[in-house]
Every structure is written in structure tokens, then in C-alpha cells.
ROPATOR-581470 format. One record per atom (N, C-alpha, C): x, y, z; residue number from 1. Coordinates in Angstrom, 1 decimal. Each point is the difference from the previous one (the first is absolute). Layout:
X Y Z NUM
...
END
This chain:
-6.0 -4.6 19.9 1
0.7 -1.3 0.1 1
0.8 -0.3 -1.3 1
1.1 -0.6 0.1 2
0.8 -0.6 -1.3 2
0.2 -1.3 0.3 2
-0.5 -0.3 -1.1 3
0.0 -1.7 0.0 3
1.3 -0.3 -0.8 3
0.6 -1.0 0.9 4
1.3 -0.7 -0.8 4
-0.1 -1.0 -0.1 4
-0.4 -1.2 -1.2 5
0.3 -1.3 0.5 5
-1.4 -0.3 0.4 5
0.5 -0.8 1.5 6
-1.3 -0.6 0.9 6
0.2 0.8 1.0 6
0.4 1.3 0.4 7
0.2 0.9 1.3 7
-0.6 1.4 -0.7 7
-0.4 0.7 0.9 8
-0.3 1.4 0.0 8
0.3 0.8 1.1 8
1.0 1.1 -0.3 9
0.3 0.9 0.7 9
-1.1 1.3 0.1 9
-0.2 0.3 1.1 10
-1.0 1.5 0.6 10
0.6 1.1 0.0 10
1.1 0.1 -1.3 11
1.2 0.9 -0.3 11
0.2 0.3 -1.4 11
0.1 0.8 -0.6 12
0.8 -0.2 -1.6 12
0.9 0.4 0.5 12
0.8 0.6 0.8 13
1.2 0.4 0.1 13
0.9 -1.1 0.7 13
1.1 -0.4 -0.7 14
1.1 -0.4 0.4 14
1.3 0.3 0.4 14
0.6 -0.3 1.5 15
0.7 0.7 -0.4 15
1.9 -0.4 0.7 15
1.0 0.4 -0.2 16
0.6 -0.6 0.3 16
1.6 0.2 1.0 16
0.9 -0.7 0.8 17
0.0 -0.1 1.7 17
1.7 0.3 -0.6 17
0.7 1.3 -1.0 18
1.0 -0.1 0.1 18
0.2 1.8 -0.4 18
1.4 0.5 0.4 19
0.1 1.2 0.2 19
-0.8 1.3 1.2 19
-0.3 -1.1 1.0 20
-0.9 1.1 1.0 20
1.1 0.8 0.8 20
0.3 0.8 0.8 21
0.5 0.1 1.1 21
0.1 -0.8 1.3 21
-1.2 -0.6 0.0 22
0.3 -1.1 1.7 22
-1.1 -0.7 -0.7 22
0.4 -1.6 0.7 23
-1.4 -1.0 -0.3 23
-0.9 0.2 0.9 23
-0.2 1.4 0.7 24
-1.1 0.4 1.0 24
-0.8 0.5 -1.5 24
1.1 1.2 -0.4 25
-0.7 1.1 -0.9 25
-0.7 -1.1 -1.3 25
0.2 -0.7 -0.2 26
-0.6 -1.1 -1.2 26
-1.5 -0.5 0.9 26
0.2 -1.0 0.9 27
-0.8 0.1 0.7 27
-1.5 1.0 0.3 27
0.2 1.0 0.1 28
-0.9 1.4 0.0 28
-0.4 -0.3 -1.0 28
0.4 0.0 -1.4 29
0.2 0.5 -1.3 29
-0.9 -0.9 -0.3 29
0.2 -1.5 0.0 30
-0.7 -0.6 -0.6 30
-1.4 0.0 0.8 30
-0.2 0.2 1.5 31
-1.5 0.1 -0.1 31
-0.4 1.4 0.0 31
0.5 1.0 -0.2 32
-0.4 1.3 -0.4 32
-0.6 0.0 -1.7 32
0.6 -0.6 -0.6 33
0.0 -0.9 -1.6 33
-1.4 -0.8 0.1 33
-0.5 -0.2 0.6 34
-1.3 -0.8 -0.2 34
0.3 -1.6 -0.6 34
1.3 -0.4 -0.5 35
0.4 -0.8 -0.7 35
-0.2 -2.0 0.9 35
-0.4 -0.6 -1.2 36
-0.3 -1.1 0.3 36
1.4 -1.0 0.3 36
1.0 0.3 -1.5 37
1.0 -1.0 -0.3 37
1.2 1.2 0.2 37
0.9 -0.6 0.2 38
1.5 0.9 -0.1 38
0.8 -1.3 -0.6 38
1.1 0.4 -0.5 39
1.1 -0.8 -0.6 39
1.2 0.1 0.1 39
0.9 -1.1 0.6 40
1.0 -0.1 0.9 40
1.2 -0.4 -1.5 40
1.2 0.6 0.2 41
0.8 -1.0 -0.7 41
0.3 -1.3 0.7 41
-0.1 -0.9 -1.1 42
0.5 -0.9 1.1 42
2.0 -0.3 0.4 42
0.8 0.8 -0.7 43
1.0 -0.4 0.1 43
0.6 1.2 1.2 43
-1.5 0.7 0.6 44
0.5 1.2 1.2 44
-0.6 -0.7 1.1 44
-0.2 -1.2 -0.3 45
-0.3 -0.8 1.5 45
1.0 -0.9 1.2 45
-0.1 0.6 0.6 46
1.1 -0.4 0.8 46
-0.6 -0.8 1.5 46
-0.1 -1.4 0.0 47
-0.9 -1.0 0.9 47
1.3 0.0 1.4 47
0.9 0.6 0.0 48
1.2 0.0 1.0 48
-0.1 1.7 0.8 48
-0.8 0.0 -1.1 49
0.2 2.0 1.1 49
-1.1 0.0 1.3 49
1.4 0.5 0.5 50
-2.0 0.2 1.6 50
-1.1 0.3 -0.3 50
-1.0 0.1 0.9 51
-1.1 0.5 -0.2 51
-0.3 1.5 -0.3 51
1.1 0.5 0.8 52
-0.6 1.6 -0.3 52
1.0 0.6 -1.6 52
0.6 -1.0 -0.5 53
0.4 0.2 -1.2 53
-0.6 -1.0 -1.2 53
-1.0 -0.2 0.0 54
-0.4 -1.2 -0.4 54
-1.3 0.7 -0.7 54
-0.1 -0.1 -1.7 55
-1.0 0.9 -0.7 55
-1.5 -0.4 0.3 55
0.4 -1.2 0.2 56
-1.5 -1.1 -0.3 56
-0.8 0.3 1.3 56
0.5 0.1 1.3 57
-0.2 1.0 1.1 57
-1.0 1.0 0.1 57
0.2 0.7 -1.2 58
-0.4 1.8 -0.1 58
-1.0 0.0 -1.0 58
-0.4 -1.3 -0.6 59
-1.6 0.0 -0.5 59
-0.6 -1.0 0.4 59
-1.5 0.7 0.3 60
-1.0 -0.8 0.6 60
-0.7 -1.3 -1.4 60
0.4 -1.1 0.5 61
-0.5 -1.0 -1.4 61
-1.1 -0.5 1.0 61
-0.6 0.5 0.8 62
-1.8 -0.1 0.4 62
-0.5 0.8 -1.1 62
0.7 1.3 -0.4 63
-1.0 0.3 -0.7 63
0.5 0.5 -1.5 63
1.6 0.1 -0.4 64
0.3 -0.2 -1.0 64
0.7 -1.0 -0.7 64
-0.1 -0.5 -1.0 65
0.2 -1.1 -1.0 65
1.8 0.5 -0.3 65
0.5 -1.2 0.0 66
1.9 0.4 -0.7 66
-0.4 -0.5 -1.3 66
0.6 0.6 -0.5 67
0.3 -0.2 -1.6 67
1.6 0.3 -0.5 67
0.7 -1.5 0.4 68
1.6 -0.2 -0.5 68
0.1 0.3 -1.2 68
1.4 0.5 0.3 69
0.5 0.8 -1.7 69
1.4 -0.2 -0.7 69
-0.1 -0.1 -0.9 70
1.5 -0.8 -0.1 70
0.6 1.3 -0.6 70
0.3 0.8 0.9 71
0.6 1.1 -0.7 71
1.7 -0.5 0.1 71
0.7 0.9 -0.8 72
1.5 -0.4 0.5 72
0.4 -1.2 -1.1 72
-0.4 -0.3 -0.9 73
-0.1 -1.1 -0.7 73
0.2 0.4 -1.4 73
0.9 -0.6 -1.2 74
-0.2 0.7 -1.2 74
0.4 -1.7 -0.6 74
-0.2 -1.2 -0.1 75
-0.7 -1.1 -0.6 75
-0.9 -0.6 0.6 75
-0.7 -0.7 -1.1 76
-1.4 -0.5 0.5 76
0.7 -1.3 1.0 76
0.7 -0.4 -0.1 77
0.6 -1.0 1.2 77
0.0 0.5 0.9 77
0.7 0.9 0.0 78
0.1 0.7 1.6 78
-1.4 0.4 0.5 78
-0.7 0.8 -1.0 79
-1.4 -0.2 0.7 79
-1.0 -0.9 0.5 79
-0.3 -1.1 -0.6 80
-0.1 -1.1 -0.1 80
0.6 -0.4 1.5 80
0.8 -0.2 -0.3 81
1.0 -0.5 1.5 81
-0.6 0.5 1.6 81
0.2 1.7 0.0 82
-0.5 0.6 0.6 82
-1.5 0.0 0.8 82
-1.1 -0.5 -1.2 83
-0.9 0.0 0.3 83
-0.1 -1.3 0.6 83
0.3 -0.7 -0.4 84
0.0 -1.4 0.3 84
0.3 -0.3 1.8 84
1.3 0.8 0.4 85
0.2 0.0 1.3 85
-1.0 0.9 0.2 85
-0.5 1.1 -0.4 86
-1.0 0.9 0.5 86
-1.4 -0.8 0.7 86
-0.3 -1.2 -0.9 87
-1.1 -0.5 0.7 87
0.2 -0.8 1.2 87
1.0 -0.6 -0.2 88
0.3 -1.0 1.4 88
0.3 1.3 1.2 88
0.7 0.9 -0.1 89
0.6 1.0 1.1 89
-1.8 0.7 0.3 89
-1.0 0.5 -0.3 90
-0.8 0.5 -0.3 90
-1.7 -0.9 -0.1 90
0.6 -1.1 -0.3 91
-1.5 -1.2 -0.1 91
-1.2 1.2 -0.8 91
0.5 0.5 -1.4 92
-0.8 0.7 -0.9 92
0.2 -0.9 -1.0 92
-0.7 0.2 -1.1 93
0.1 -0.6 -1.6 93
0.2 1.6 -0.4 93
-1.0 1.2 0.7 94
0.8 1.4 -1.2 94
1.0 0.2 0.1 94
0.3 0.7 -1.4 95
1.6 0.7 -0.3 95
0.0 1.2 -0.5 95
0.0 0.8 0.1 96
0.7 1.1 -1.2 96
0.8 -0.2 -0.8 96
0.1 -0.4 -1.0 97
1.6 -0.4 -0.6 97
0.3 1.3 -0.8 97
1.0 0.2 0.5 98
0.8 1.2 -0.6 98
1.5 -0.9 -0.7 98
0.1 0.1 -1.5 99
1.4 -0.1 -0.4 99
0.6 1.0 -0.8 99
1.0 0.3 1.0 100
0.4 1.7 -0.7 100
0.9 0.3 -1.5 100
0.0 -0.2 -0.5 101
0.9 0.4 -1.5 101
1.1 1.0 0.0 101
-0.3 1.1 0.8 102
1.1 0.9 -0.4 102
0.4 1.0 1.6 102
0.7 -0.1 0.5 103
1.3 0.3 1.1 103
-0.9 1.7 0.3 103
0.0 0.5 -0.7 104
0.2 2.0 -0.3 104
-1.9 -0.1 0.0 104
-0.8 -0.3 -0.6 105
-1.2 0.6 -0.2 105
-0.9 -1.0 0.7 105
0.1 -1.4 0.3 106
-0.5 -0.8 0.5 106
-1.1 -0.9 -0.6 106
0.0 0.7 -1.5 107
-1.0 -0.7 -0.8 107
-0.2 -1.6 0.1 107
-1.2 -0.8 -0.2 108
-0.1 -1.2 0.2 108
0.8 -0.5 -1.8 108
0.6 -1.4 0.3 109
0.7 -0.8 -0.8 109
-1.5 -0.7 -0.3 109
-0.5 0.3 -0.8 110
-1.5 -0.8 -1.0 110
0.4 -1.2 0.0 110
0.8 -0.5 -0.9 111
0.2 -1.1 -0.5 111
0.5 -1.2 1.8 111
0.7 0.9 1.0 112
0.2 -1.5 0.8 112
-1.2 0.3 0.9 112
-1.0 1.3 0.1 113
-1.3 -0.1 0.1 113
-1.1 -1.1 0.3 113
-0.1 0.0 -1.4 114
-0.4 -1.2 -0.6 114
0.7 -1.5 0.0 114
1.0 0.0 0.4 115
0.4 -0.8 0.3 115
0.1 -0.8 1.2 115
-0.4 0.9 1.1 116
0.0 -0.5 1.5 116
-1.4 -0.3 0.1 116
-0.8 0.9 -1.0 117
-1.4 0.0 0.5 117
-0.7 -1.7 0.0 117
0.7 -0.3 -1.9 118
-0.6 -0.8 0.2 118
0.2 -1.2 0.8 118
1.7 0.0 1.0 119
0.2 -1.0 0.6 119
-0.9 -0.2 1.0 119
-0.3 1.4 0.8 120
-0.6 0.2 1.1 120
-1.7 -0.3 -0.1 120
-0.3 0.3 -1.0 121
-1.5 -0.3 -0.4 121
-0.2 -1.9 0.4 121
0.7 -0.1 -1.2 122
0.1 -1.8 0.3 122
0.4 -0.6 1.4 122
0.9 0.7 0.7 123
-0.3 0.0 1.7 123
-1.1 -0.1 0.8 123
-1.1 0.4 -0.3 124
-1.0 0.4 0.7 124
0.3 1.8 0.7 124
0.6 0.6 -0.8 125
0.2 1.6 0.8 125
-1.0 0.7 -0.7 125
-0.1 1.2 1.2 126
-1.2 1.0 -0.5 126
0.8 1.1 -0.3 126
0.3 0.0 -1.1 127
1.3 0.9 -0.8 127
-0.6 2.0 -0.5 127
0.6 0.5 0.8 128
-0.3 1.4 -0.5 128
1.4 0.9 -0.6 128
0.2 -0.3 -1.5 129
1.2 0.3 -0.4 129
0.6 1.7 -0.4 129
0.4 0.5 1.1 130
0.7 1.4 -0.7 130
0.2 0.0 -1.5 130
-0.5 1.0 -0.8 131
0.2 -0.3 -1.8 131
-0.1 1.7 -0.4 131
0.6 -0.2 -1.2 132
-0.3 1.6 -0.8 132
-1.1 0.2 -0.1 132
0.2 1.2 -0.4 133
-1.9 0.2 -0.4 133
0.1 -0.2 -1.9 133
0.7 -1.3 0.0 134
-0.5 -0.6 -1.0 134
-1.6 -1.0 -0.3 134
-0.6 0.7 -1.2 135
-0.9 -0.9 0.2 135
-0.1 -1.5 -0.4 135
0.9 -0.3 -0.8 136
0.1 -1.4 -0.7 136
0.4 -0.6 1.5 136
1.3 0.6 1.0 137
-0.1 -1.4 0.9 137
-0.6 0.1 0.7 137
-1.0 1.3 0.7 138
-0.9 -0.1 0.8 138
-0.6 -1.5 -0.1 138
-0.8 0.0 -1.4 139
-0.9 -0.8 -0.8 139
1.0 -1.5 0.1 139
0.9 -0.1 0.2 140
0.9 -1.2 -0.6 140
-0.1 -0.6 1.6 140
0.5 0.7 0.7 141
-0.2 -0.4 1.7 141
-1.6 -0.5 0.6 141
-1.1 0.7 -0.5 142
-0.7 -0.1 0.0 142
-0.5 -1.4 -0.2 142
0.2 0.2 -1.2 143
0.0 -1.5 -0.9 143
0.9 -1.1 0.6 143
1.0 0.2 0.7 144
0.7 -0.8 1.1 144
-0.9 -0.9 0.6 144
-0.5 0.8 0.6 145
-1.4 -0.5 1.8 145
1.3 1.3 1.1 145
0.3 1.2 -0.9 146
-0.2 0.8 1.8 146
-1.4 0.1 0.3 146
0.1 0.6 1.5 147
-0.9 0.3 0.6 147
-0.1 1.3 -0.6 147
0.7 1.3 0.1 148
-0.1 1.3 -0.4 148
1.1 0.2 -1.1 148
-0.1 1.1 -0.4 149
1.3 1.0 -0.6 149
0.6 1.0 0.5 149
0.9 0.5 0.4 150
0.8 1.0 1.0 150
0.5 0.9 -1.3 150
-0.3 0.8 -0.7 151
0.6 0.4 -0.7 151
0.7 1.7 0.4 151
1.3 0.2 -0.3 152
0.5 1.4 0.5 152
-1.1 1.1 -0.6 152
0.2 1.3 0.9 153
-0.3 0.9 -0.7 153
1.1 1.1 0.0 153
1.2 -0.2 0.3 154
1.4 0.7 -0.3 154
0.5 -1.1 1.1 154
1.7 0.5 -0.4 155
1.3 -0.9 0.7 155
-0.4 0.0 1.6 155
0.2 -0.8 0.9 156
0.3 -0.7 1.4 156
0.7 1.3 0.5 156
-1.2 0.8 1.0 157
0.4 1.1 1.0 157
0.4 1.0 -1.1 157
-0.1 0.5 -0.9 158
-0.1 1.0 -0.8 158
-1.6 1.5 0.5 158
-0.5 -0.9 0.2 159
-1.0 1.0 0.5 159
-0.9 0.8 -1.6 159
0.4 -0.4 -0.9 160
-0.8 0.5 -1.1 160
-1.3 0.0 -0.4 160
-0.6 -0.6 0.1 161
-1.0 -0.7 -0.3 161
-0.5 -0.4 -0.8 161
-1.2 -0.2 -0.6 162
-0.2 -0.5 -1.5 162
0.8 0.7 -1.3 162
0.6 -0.7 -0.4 163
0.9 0.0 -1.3 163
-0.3 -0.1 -1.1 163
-1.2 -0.9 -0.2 164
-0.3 -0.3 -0.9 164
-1.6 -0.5 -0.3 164
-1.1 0.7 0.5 165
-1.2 0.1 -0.1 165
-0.6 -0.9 -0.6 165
0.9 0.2 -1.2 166
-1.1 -0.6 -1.7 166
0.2 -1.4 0.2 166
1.3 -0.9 0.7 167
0.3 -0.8 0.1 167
-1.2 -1.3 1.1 167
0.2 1.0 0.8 168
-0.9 -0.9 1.6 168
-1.2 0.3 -0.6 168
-0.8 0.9 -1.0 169
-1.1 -0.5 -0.1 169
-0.3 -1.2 -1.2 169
0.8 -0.1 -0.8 170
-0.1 -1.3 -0.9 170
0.1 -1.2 1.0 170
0.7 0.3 1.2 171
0.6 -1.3 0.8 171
-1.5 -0.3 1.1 171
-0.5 1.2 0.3 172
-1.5 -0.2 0.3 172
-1.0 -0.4 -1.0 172
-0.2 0.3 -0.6 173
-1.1 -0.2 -1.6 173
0.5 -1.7 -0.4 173
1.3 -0.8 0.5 174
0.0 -1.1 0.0 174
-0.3 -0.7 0.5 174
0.6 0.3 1.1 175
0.2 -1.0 1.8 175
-1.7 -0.8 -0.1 175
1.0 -1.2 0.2 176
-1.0 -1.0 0.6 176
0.5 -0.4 1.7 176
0.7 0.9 0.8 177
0.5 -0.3 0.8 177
0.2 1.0 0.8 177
0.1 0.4 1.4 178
0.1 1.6 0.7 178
1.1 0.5 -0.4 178
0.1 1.1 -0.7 179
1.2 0.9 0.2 179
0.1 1.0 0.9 179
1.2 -0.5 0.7 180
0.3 0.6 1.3 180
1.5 1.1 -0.6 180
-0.2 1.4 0.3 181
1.2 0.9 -0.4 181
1.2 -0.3 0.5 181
1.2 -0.2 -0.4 182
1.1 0.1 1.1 182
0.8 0.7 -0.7 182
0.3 0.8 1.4 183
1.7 0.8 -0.2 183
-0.4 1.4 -0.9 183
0.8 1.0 0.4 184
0.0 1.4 -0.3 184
-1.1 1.2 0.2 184
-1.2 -0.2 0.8 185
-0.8 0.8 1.0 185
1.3 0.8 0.8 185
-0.7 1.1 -0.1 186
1.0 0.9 0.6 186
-1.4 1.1 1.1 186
-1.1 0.0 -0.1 187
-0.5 0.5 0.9 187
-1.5 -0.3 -0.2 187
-1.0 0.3 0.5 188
-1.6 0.0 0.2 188
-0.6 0.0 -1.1 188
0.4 0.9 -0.9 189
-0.3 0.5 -1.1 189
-0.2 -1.0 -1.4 189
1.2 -0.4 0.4 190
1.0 -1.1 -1.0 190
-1.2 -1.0 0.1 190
-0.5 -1.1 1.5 191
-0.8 -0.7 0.2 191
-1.3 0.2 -0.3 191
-0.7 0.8 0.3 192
-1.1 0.4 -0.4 192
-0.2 -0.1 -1.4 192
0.7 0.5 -0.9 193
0.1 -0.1 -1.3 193
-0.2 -1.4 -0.4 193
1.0 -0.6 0.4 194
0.5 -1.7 -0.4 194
-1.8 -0.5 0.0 194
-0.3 0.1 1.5 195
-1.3 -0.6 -0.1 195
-1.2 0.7 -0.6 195
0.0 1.6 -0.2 196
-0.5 -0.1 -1.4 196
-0.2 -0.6 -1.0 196
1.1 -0.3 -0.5 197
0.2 -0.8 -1.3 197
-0.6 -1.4 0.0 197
-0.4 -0.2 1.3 198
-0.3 -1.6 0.0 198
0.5 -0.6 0.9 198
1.6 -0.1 0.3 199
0.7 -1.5 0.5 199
-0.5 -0.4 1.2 199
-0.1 -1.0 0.2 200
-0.5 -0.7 1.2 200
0.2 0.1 1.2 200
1.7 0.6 -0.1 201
0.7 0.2 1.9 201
1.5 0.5 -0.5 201
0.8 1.0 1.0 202
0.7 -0.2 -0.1 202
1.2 -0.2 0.9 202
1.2 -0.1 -0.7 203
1.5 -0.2 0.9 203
0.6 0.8 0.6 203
0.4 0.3 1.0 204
1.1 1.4 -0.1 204
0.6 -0.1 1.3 204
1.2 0.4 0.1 205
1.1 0.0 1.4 205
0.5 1.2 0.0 205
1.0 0.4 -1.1 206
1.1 1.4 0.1 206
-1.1 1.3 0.3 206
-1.1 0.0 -0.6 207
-1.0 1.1 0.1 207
-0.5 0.4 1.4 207
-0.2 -1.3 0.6 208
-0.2 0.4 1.6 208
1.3 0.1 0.9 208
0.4 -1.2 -0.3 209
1.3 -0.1 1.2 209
1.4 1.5 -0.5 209
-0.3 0.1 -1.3 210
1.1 1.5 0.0 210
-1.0 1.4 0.1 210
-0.9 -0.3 0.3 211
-0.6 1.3 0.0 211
0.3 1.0 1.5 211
-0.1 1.2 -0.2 212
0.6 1.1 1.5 212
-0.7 -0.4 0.7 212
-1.5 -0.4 0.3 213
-1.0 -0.5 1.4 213
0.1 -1.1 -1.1 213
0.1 -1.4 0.4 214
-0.4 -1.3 -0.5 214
-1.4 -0.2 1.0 214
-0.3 0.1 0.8 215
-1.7 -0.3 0.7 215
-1.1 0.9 -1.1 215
0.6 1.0 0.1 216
-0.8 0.8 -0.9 216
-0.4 0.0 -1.4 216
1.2 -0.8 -0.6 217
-0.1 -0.4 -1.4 217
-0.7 -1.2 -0.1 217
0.3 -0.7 1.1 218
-1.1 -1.5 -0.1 218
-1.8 0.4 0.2 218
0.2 0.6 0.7 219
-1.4 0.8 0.1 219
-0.7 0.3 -1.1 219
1.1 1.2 -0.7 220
-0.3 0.3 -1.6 220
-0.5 -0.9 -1.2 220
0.9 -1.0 0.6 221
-0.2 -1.3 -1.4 221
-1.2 -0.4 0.6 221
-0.1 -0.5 0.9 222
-1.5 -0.9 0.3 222
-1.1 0.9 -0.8 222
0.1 1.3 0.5 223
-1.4 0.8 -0.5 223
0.0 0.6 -1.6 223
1.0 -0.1 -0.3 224
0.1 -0.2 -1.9 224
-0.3 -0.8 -0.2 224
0.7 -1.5 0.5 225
-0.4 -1.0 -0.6 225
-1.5 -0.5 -0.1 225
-0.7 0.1 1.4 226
-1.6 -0.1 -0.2 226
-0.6 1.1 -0.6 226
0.7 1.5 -0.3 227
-0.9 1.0 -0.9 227
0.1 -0.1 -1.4 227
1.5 -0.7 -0.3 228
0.0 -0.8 -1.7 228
-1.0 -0.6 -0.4 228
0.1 -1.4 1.4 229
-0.8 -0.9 -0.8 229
-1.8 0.4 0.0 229
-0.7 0.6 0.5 230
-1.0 0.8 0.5 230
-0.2 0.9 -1.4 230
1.0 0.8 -0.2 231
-0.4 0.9 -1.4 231
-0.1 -1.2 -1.3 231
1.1 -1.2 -0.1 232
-0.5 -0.2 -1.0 232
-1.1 -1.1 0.0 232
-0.7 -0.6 1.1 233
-1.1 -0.9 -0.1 233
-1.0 1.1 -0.7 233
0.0 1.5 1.3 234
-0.9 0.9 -0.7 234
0.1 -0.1 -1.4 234
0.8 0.4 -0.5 235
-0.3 0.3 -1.8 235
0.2 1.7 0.0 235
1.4 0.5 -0.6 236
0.2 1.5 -0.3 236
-0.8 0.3 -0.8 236
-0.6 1.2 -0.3 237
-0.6 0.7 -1.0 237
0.9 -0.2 -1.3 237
-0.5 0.4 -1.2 238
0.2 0.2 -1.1 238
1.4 1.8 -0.1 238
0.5 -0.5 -0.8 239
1.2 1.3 0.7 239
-0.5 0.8 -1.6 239
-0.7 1.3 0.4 240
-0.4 1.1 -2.0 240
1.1 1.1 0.0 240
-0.1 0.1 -1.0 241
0.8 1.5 -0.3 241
-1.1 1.6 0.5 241
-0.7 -0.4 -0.1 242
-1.0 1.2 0.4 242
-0.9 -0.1 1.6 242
-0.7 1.4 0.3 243
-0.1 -0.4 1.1 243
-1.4 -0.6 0.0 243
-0.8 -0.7 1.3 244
-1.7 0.0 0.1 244
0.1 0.2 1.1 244
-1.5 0.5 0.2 245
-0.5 0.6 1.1 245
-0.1 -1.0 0.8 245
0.3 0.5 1.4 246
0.1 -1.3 1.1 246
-1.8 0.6 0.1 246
-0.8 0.9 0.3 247
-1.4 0.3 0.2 247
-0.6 0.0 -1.1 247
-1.3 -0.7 -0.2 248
-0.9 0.3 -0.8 248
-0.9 1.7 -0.5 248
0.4 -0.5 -1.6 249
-0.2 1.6 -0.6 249
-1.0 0.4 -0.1 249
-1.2 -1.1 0.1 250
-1.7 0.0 -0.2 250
-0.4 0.3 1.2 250
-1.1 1.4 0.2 251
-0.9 0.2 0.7 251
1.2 1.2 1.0 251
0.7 0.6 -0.8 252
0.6 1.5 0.9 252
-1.3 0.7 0.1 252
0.1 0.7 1.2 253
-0.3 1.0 0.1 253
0.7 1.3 -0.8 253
-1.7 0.7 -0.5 254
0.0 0.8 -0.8 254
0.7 1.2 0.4 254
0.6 1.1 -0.4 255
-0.1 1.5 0.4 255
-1.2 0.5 0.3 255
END
């Protein structure tokens, strides 16, 4: 379970409704994904498209949660704005707020970040803000009233994966708040790891929806994602330089 807020998803995996091949193949994906929440942009909503072109259609919200996103946005007005129609179009208070800084890499703009957050906070929104895997704003957002922290683990559809290790665990060893991964999982491996390390849930769209079988890759992620979080409730061993016997060396038989 991941608790957000006052809601709990029966998912850590999140995941999201853009770059599929058909809004059949998304559809599959997301309940092949085991996934609770999926996240829609809101400025790819189109309330004039028919039904069989019509995104909102092609997920089941009996049994998963939307989580609007103000992607497409690079000032906190604009996000702000966005979200704002987001809840009336939507009847949600969540947001994802995404404000983008830079055109080429997609990095989040920190400073109008923080800037939307805190409008939207004082709104009454249940704010989950895309951020660096810086730890000061993790902690600064935090300190807002978000609900979570989204922080990257490489650039939007890059497929890299963790970038920077040393970083997301200072940003766990802080968190008073769920950190949820977003952006740059590039396969099973990638996930599994993340929840290793700790984080609570993660984000991800280009990983499944560009993958050669996308059903198969959603598959993939669900069973990383619950064998991450599974190894690290376990507790890994101690990692030596030398070997020990997995069998006990007391009481061999003799020659």
C-alpha cells in the first residue's frame, strides 16, 4: 500500500497515459501494471473528441485514481492556471505540478516550483511536485504542505536511470513526506533498484509505452516494483570483501 495524503493506493507503481500506440494498448498496460493511479496531462484533454477518441474512455476510474498534470507548462502561472481548470474539468483537488525550466532536457524550474506550490497548497490541492533530485527543495516543498516529492532520477524519457544515487538517499534519510521516483527508468532493473533504496512508489510512461512489447514491460515493472520493495523491507545483507561459508564449519565429518 502507498499512502498519500488521506488516500492509499494498492500500487506503488504509477503510471502514465501518453506515448502508447493505441488507447487500447495503454488500456492493457495499465491493468497489466497492477497500477492504482495513472496521470493524464491535462492540456491533452480534449472534452469535444468522440468517445472512441476520448483518453478518459480508456481508463477504468472504478478502479484507478487520475492524477492531473500540468505538464506543458514552464511558469508557475501557467501551472497554477492549469491546475486550477484541472479541478473543475476533473472534480480532483490532486495535481502533479510540473513547471518545466528548460525546452532541451526538461529539467523542473525550482524556483516557479515553489512557486506554484505554494499557491496551490493554500488552495486546498494535494500537490505532488516533479523536482530535482535536489535535496534542499525536496525538503523546501516538503516544508510547503506537499503531499509527496517526485524527484527525477535522469531527464523525461531518457531511459537512464538513477543518476545520482548519493543524492536520493540524502533525499530519503530526510523525507518527512513519500518520495515517489519520477522520470528516467528505463527498464525492470532500473525499478527494482529505486525501491531498493527506499522510495515509496514510482513514476514512469516512456519505459513502458516505448518499450518493443509494452504489455510485457508493464508486467515487468509491476514484478520489480513489488520485488524492490520486498528486498528492501527484507533488509540486504552486509556487502564483505572476503568470502563466508553459507554452511556451518562445526561438526564436519571426519575422514
Amino acid at each position: 500500500m502507498l499512502r498519500i495524503a488521506d488516500f492509499q493506493l494498492s500500487s506503488r507503481l504509477i503510471v502514465g497515459t501518453g506515448k502508447y500506440p493505441s488507447y487500447d494498448t495503454m488500456r492493457a498496460c495499465h491493468q497489466e501494471s497492477g497500477t492504482a493511479m495513472v496521470t493524464v496531462a491535462l492540456r491533452r484533454i480534449d472534452l469535444s473528441a468522440p468517445a472512441s477518441q476520448h483518453i478518459l474512455d480508456y481508463i477504468d476510474r472504478q478502479k484507478i485514481r487520475l492524477l492531473p498534470n500540468t505538464a506543458g507548462c514552464y511558469t508557475a502561472e501557467d501551472a497554477t492556471a492549469t491546475a486550477m481548470l484541472g479541478r473543475e474539468l476533473l472534480d480532483t483537488n490532486l495535481v502533479k505540478l510540473e513547471v518545466i525550466g528548460d525546452p532541451d532536457t526538461l529539467f523542473p524550474d525550482p524556483e516557479g516550483t515553489l512557486e506554484a506550490a505554494r499557491v496551490l497548497v493554500q488552495e486546498g490541492f494535494t500537490v505532488l511536485p516533479y523536482c530535482s533530485d535536489d535535496p534542499v527543495i525536496c525538503r523546501r516543498l516538503a516544508d510547503i504542505g506537499c503531499a509527496a516529492v517526485m524527484p527525477l532520477a535522469a531527464p523525461i524519457g531518457s531511459g537512464l536511470g538513477i543518476r545520482n544515487p548519493y543524492n536520493l538517499a540524502i533525499i530519503l534519510e530526510q523525507a518527512t513526506v513519500p518520495v515517489i521516483l519520477d522520470a528516467g527508468v528505463g527498464t525492470a532493473s532500473d525499478a527494482a533498484l529505486a525501491m531498493e533504496m527506499g522510495v515509496d512508489g514510482l513514476l514512469m510512461n516512456t519505459a513502458i509505452a516505448g518499450a518493443r512489447d509494452p504489455l510485457k514491460m508493464a508486467r515487468a515493472m509491476r514484478l520489480a516494483t513489488r520485488a524492490g520493495r520486498d528486498a528492501y523491507e527484507a533488509g540486504r545483507i552486509d556487502k564483505k570483501l572476503y568470502a563466508t561459508a553459507s554452511s556451518p564449519l562445526h561438526g564436519l565429518i571426519g575422514r
